[in-house]
Phi, psi and omega in degrees: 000128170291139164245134171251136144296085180256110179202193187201297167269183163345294169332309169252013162314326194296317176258012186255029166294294202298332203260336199269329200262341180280015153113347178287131171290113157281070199282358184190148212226114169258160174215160166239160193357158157315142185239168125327126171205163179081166157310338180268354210007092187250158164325114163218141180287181184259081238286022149296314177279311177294343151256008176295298171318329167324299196281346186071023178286120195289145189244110187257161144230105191268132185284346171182154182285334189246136197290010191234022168214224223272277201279071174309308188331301208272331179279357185264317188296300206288350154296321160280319183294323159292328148313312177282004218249111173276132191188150175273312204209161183240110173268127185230116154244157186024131185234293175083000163235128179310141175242119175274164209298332171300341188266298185316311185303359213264321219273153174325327198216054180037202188239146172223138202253119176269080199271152190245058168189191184254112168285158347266014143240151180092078204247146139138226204242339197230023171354279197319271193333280158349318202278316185284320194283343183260340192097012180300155166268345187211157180209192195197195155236188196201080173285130164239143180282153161303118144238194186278347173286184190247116171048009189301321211313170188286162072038070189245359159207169171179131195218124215267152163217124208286161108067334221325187174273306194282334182313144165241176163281003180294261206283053193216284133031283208284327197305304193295305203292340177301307232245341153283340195285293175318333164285321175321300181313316174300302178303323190281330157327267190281020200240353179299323244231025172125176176314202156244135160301130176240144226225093177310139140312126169292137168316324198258143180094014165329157173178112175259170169269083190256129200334141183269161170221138219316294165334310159332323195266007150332146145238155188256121173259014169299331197301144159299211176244015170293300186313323200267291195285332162316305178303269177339319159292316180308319170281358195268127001266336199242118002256017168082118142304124178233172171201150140310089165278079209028242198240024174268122157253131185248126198261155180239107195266330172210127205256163141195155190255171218264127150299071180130016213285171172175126175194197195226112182202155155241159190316132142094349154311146190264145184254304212192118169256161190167143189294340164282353158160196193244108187281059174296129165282155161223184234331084151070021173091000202275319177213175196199156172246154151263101173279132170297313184212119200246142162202115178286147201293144205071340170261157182243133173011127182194136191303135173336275195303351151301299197299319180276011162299312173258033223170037182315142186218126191232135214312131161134315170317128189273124179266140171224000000 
C-alpha cells in the first residue's frame, strides 16, 4: 500500500516514522512551510519535513488546499501533484491545514486521521491540553476516516489511555504520539487486506478542544488549587503557566496540591517559602499550591530551592 503523508509536528513526526519502518511505501510528504524560530528567527523545517527528507521522500508544502480561496494557484498545483502522485491513501496528522472535499476525494481509499483524544470529545486544534486543564481521567488516540467537517468522520479504531495526577502535555504528548504511530500502522495493516468497520460519532458527549492562546496561561489564584494545578500541567511546555510577581513574570512549570490546607490568605498570597517550594494560597485561601519548578525571565527552568537562590520570594507577597 502507497501512503501519502500530511503532517507537520513532532506528533506527526512520530507516526509517519512508524509508517516508514512497518514497511510502507511513502511517495509524498505533505508539510507546511517553513516557519521562523529562535532568536535569529530563521527558516526551520518542520519535523515532518526533516525527516521525510532523512528517508529521501519528496515534500511538497502548499500554503494551501483550497480552490476556492485566497491561493487557487497554489492549491490547484498542489491537486495535480497528488493526482500525479500514485497512492492508495492519505494518512493526516496534526497537518494544520485545512483539506477540502476536493482533496479528501483524490486518494483510492480517502483519508484517514490520527486525533488525540477519544471522539467525540475534544473535536479541534488543542485535545491534550483541554483533557488535563478540565480534568479528564483518560484520553486516547482515535483513526478516524476524513470528511470536510472538524473531526466529524467515523470511527475506525480507538483506543484509551488513562490520566496520571502528574501527567502534563509534554508527556501526555509523547504517551499519545507513540500510540498514534502504532495504530496507524495498525488501521493501515488491515485497510491492505479490505475496509474497516467504521463506527458514526455519537451526537451526544460533543466536546471542541480550542487553540490554546498564549492569555490563557495567567493564572487566577481564585481558582482552587486542583484548577490552578491542572492549568499549570495543560500548559507545560506551551505556553508556560505564570504569575505576577510586582512586575516580574514566573512561569510555573510544576506543582501540587497541598491537601487539606485551610488558612487565613487572600488568593495568589505567598504562605510559606522552603527550599521544598513556594506555598501559594488559592480561592481565597481555602486550598493552596506548592510550586516545585520556576522560572524567571530570561532565566532557565529551575527546581524551587535553585531558583530562589537568585530569585529570592518572601512569605506575604502577592502573585496576581
Amino acid at each position: 500500500m502507497k501512503v501519502i503523508f500530511a503532517g507537520t509536528p513532532e506528533f506527526a513526526a512520530t507516526a509517519l516514522d512508524a509508517i516508514i519502518k512497518a514497511g510502507f511505501e511513502v511517495p509524498l510528504v505533505l508539510t507546511q512551510p517553513d516557519r521562523p524560530a529562535g532568536r535569529g528567527m530563521q527558516l526551520h523545517a518542520s519535523a515532518v519535513k526533516q525527516l521525510a527528507l532523512q528517508h529521501q521522500i519528496p515534500v511538497a508544502q502548499p500554503i494551501s488546499l483550497r480552490l476556492d480561496g485566497k491561493y487557487p494557484e497554489v492549491a490547484k498545483e498542489a491537486h495535480e501533484l497528488l493526482q500525479a502522485t500514485a497512492h492508495d491513501i492519505m494518512v493526516v496528522a496534526a497537518y494544520g491545514l485545512i483539506l477540502p472535499l476536493s482533496a479528501l476525494s483524490i486518494p483510492r481509499l480517502g483519508c484517514i486521521n490520527i486525533h488525540g483524544s477519544l471522539l467525540p470529545r475534544w473535536r479541534g486544534a488543542a485535545p491534550i491540553h483541554r483533557a488535563i486543564e478540565t480534568g479528564d481521567t483518560e484520553t486516547g488516540i482515535t483513526i478516524m476516516q476524513m470528511e470536510e467537517g472538524l473531526d466529524t468522520g467515523p470511527m475506525l479504531l480507538k483506543r484509551a489511555i488513562p490520566i496520571g495526577p502528574h501527567d502534563t502535555t509534554a508527556s501526555l504528548h509523547d504517551q499519545l504520539a507513540k500510540l498514534g504511530g502504532e495504530m496507524v500502522v495498525d488501521a493501515l495493516k488491515q485497510l491492505s487486506s479490505g475496509p474497516l468497520p467504521a463506527v458514526v460519532q455519537p451526537e451526544q458527549g460533543v466536546t471542541y478542544a480550542a487553540k490554546i492562546s498564549k492569555e490563557e496561561a495567567a493564572l487566577d489564584f481564585q481558582m482552587s488549587a486542583i484548577a490552578v494545578d491542572r492549568k499549570i500541567r495543560a500548559f507545560n511546555p506551551f505556553p508556560a503557566a505564570h504569575g505576577k510577581l510586582d512586575d516580574t513574570v514566573i512561569k510555573f512549570w510544576r506543582a501540587e496540591v497541598l491537601t487539606g490546607f485551610q488558612g487565613r490568605a487572600s488568593s495568589g498570597e505567598v504562605i510559606e517559602v522552603s527550599g521544598d517550594g513556594v506555598i501559594i494560597a488559592c480561592e481565597n485561601g481555602t486550598s493552596a499550591i506548592r510550586v516545585l519548578e520556576l522560572q524567571k525571565p530570561g532565566g532557565k527552568r529551575l527546581p524551587a530551592h535553585e531558583f530562589l537562590k537568585g530569585f529570592p520570594i518572601k512569605s506575604g507577597q502577592v502573585f496576581h
